[in-house]
Each structure stands twice: as C-alpha cells, then as structure tokens.
C-alpha positions in Angstrom: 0.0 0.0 0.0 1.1 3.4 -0.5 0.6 6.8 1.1 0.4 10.1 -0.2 3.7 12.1 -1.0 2.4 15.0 0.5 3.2 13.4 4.2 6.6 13.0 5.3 8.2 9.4 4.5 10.2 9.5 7.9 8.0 9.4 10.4 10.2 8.6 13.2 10.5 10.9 16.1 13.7 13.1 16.5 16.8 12.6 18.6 15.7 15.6 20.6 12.1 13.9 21.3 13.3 10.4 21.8 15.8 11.3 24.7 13.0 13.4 26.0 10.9 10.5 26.4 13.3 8.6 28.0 14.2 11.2 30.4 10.5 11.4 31.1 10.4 7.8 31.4 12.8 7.9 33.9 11.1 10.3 36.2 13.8 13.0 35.8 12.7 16.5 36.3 12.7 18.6 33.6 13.4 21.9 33.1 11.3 23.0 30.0 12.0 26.2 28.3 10.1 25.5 25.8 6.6 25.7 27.0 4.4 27.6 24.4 1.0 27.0 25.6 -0.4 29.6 28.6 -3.0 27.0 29.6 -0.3 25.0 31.2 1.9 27.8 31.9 0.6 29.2 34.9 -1.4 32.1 33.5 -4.3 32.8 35.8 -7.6 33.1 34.0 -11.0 35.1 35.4 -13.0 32.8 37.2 -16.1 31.7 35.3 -15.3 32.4 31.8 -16.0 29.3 30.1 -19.9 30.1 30.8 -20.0 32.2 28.1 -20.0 29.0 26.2 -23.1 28.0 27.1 -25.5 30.6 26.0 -29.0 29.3 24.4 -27.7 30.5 21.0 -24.9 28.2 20.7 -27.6 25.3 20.6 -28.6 26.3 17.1 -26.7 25.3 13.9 -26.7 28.0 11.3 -24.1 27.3 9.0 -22.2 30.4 7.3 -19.3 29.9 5.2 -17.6 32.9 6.8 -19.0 32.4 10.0 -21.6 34.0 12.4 -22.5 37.0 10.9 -22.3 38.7 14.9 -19.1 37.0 15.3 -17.7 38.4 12.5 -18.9 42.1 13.3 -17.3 41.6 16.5 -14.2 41.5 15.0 -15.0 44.1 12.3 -15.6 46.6 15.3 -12.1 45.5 16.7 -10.1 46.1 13.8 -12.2 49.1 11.8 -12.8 47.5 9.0 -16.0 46.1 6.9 -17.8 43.1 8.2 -17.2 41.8 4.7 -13.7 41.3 5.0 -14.1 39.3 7.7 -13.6 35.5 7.7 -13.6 33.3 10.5 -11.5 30.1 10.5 -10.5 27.1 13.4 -7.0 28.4 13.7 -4.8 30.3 11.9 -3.6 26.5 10.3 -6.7 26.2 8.5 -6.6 30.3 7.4 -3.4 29.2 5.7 -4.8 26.0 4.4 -7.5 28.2 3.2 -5.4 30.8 1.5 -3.0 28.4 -0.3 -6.0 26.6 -1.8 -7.2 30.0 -2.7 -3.9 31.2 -4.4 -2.2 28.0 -6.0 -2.4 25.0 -8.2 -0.7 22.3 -7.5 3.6 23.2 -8.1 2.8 26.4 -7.3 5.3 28.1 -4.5 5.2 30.7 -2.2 7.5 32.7 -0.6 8.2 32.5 3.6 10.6 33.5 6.0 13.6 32.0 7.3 14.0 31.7 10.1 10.0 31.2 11.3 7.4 28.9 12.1 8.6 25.5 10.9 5.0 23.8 10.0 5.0 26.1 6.8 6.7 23.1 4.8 4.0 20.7 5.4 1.0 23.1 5.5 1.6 24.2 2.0 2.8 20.3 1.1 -0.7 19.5 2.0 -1.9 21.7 -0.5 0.2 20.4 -3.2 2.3 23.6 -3.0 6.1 23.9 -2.5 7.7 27.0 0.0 10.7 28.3 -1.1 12.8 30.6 1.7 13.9 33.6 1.7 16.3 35.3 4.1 16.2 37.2 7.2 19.5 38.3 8.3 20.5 40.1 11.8 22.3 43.6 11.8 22.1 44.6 15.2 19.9 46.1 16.7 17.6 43.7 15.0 16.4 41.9 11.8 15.8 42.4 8.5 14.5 41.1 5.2 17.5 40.1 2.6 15.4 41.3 -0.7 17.6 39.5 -2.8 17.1 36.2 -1.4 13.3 37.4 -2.5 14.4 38.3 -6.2 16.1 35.0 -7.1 13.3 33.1 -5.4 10.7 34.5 -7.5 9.3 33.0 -10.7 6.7 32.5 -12.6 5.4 29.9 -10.2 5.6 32.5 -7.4 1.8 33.0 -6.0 2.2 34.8 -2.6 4.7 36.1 0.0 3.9 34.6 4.1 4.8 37.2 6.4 5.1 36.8 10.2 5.3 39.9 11.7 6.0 39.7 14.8 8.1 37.0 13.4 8.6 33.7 15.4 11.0 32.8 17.1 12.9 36.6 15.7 10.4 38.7 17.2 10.8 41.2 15.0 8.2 43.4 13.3 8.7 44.7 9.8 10.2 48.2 8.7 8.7 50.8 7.1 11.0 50.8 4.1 10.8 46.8 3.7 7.0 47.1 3.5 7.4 49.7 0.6 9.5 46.6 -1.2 7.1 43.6 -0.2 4.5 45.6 -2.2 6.7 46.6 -5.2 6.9 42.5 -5.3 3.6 42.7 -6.9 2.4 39.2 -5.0 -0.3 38.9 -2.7 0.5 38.9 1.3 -0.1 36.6 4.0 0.3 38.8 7.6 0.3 36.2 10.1 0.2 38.8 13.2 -0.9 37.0 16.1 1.8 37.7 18.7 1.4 42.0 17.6 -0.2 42.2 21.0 2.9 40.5 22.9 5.0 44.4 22.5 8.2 44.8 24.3 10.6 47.2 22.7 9.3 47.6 19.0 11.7 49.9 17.2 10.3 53.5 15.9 9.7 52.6 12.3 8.0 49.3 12.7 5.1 48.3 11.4 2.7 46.7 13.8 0.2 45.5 11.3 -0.5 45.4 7.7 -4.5 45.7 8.2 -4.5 49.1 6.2 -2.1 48.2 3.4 -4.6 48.9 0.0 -1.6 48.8 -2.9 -2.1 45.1 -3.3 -4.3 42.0 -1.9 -3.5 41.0 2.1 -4.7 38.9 4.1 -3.9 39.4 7.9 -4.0 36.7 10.2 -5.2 36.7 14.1 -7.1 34.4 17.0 -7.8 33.5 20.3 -5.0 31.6 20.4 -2.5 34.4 21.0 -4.4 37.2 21.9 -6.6 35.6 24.4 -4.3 33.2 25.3 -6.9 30.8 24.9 -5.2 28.0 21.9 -7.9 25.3 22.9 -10.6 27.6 21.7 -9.7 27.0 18.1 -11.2 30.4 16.5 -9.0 32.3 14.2 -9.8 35.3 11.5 -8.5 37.0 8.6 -9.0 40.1 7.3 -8.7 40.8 3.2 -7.6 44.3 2.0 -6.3 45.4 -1.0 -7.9 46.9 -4.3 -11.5 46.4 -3.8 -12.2 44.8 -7.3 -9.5 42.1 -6.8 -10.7 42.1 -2.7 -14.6 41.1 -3.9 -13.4 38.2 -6.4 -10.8 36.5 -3.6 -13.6 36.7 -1.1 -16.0 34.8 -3.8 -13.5 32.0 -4.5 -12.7 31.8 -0.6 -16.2 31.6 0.1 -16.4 28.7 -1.7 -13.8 27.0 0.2 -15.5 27.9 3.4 -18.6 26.7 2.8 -17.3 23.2 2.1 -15.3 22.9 5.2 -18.0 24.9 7.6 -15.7 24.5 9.9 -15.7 26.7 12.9 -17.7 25.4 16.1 -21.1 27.7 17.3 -20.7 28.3 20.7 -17.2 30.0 20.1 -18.2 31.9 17.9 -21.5 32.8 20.1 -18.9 33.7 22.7 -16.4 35.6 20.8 -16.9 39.1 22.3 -16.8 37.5 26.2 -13.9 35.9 25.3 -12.2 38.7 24.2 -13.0 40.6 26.8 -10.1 38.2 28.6 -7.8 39.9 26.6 -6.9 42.9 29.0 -6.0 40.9 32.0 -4.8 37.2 30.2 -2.2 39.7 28.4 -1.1 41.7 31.2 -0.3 38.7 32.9 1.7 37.0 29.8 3.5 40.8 29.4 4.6 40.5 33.3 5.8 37.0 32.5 7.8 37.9 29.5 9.5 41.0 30.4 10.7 38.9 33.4 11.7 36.5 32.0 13.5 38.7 29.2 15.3 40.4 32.4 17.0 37.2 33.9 18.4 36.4 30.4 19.4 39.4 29.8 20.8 39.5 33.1 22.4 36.2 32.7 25.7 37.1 30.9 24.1 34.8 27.9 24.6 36.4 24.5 20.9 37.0 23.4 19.8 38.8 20.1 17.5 42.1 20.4 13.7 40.8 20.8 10.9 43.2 19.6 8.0 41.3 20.5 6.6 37.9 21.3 6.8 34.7 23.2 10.6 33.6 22.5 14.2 34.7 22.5 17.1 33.6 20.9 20.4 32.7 22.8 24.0 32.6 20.3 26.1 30.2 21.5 29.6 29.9 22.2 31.6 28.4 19.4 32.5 25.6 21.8 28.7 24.8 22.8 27.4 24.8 19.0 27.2 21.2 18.0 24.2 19.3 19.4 24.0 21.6 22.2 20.1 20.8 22.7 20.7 17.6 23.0 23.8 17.9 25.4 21.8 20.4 28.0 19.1 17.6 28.0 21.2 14.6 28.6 23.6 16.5 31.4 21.8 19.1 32.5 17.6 17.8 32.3 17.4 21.9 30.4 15.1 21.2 27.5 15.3 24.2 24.8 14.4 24.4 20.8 17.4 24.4 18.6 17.7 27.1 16.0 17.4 24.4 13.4 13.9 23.4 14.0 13.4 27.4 12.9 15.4 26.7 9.7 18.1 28.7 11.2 21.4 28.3 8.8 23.3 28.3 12.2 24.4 25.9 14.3 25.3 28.3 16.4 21.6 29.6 18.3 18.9 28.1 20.3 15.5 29.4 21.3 13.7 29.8 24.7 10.4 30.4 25.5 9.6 33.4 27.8 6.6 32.3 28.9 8.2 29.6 30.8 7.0 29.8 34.5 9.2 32.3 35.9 11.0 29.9 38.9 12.0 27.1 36.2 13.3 29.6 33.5 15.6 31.6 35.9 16.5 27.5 36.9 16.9 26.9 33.3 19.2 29.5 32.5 21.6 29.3 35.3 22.1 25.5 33.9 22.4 26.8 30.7 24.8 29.7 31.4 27.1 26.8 33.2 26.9 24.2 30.6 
C-alpha cells in the first residue's frame, strides 16, 4: 500500500524527542523552556469564563461559510474594517490552508521567512504547493529582510509572500521601508500577526500590522490563540484588504472554500466578544511574564539577540557549545530548549527559549544553561 507524498516518509520521532521520552520515562525533572502553551503555563484566568460557552444560542446550527454573521462584526468593530472582509477560520492553520488553496495550483510556491514557524513546509505540502525561503538576516539592533534572497526566489510559479510579523521565534516586526519593497513585489501577502499584541521594545519605524495596506491584496492573520491566550478555543480570522475589485473576487473564491469545510464550532463563535473581553487581563499577565523573564536572560551574561516582540528569545552560542548543544543540556543538565534548526536557522550556532516559561524554572533553566 502506498501513502500520499504529501506526508513525510520518515515518520520517526527526532533525537531531541526520543531522549526526552526517556528522560521522562525515567522520572527526571525537567526543566522545560520550551513551553508555548499559557494553559499549562501558569497564566491565571478570570474565574467563570468558560460560561459564556453556554448561551442558548450556541444550541442552534446555522451554518455560514464565513462564520456567524455577529461573530464576524465583533471582529469588524475590533479592527475598523467592513464586516465583509471578515472571515472566520478554526486556527490560523486552516486560514493558511484556506489561503494556499485560494492562491495556488498544484507546483505552485510561495515565498516565507527564514527563520519562522517550521509547519510552513508541510502546511503548504498539503496543499500540493512547494515553500521556497527567503532570508532574514541580523544587523544589530535587529532583523531584517535580505530582498535578494526574494528576487532569485521568484518566478513565474511564485503565487504569494507569508509574512510573520512579529516574526517567530525573531520577534521582530517589519520596517517601514521593507514594506514599501514587499508591495513593489507585486504578490499577494499573507500577515500572520498573532503575537502583535505581545510588544516589548518595538523599534520607531516598525510596522505593527499590515491591516491598512490597500496597494495590493492581504490577508492578515489573528485568534484567540494568542491574543486571548486561549489556543484550545480553536477560533481564528482573517481580514482581506487590497484593491477592492481584486478584494470582492478573492472573497467569492474563498467563500467557496468555506462553505465546504463549515468549519468553525457555534458556541465560540456565540462567545467571541466574552472571550475577548479576557484579553486585558490574560495579556497583562503574559507581558509580566515575558519582560521577566527577558530580564533574567538578559541578566544572565548569555549572549541574546535584540527581541521586539513575542513569546521567544534567541540565545548565540559559544563556538564551543554549538554542536548538538540541545541535545547535550538535556542529557547532562535535564534543560530542554528548541534548537535554531527546528526554525530553519542556517546556524548551528543559536537556540531558542520560551519566555513564557513559569518564571521559577526559566531563571533555573538559564543558570544551567549559562554553566553548561
């Protein structure tokens, strides 16, 4: 029997995850600087929130391709814009599922970051399209797009350009003058934006969002996930600007897409605008966490790149630490962190912590690492 080539053909798990399993196993304690999620990393939520889950409404079934028309102008209020531009999606996954089916045949590429969120390889595999990188190099005091790694990688396949801003892991946020060369590209934009709440030193000519850019089509990307803090909720959105004309015939083609997934569940949708409402104190807690954290690194004597915004930081190395340092601070020292590689970092030389690590292990964490 065979399988699809879209899937990986190694399906085995890593050397990092296999010696994590055993040191698991084993009942060694781990000191995980790597935790991601903020339901399981000591963020306090209000009491009694889930309730708004269970309102009468959310008994009903009306299927929309877009989603809930008051669930969508809940978001249209947030973000200025026209309820029409609103679609709703389960997770920002499926808005790039959505978006690739939208803007490619099968062979047909787009353009992403690297380094940055490492799933992009098989979510556009599963759409029978191909990612081709291009660069983001650092010139302290932060990062910036290498626009000719963009030039040679376009080509007549070329059908859109992914942009995380903040990226992850960089957290950086685009410049002013490197959004005036994305849109000279002449390709349509995918914004993923969903840490631009997470601010922590943003430099002056950032841009925090591409929501208002008209020259050419964009789609930005937010949900709960981030900006509630709430990733089991499963309720994402995207927001399409651009010319209007070339705006109204995207949204019809992505409508029918939509409507033959119907994917997004009633009652979060029913409960969009209580949920939001978590946003002021959920992310107040996350800053707290991460400008603590950011402190005791920076505070560490560890060499750590500048960090605009977001959930992560990047540590460099000492040349003498480079090779399979992940999986040496696990074996010796029970400190689990991401290597740079799983970010498609061309360096050997950087790994990447979480700052929303629980502030007692990472300042723990650190030490080890600092005296490994």
């Amino acid at each position: 029997m065979t399988f699809s080539k879209r899937l990986p053909h190694e399906m085995r798990p890593n050397a990092l995850a296999e010696l994590l399993h055993e040191k698991r196993q084993s009942g060694a304690r781990i000191l995980d600087l790597t935790e991601s999620n903020p339901t399981r990393a000591g963020i306090e939520y209000p009491a009694g929130f889930l309730s708004s889950l269970a309102v009468e409404a959310a008994v009903r079934y009306e299927p929309e391709p877009f989603g809930l028309p008051a669930a969508r102008e809940v978001i249209a209020r947030e973000y200025g814009t026209h309820v029409d531009r609103v679609v709703m999606t389960a997770g920002t996954s499926e808005a790039y599922s959505w978006l690739f089916k939208l803007l490619c045949d099968p062979g047909d590429e787009v353009l992403v970051p690297r380094p940055s969120y490492p799933l992009f390889d098989y979510l556009a595999a599963l759409e029978c399209a191909t990612v081709r990188p291009y660069g983001l190099f650092y010139d302290k005091p932060g990062w910036f797009i290498d626009f000719h790694t963009i030039e040679r990688a376009i080509n007549e396949r070329t059908r859109a350009i992914v942009l995380v801003n903040p990226n992850n892991p960089t957290g950086h946020f685009l410049r002013r003058h490197e959004l005036a060369q994305l849109i000279a590209c002449g390709l349509p934009i995918i914004s993923d934006e969903v840490f631009r709440d997470y601010r922590l030193q943003p430099a002056p000519d950032s841009v925090l969002t591409l929501q208002d850019v008209n020259e050419t089509l964009v789609f930005t990307l937010n949900g709960l996930s981030k900006t509630a803090g709430l990733p089991q909720m499963k309720l994402a959105w995207m927001i399409a600007n651009g010319p209007p004309d070339l705006v109204r015939e995207a949204l019809a083609r992505l409508e029918i897409i939509a409507d033959t997934y119907l994917s997004v569940g009633t009652p979060v949708q029913c409960a969009l605008a209580a949920l939001l409402e978590l946003r002021g104190p959920v992310q107040c807690r996350i800053v707290d966490r991460l400008r603590v954290n950011l402190e005791t690194l920076r505070g560490s004597g560890l060499s750590t790149l500048d960090v605009e915004a977001g959930w992560n930081a990047i540590v460099s190395l000492r040349k003498d630490q480079e090779e399979g340092a992940e999986l040496r601070l696990l074996r010796d020292h029970d400190v689990l962190v991401q290597p740079g590689y799983f970010y498609d970092f061309e360096s050997s030389g950087y790994v990447v912590v979480s700052l929303l690590t629980p502030a007692d292990i990472f300042t723990e964490g650190i030490a080890r690492l600092r005296l490994a």
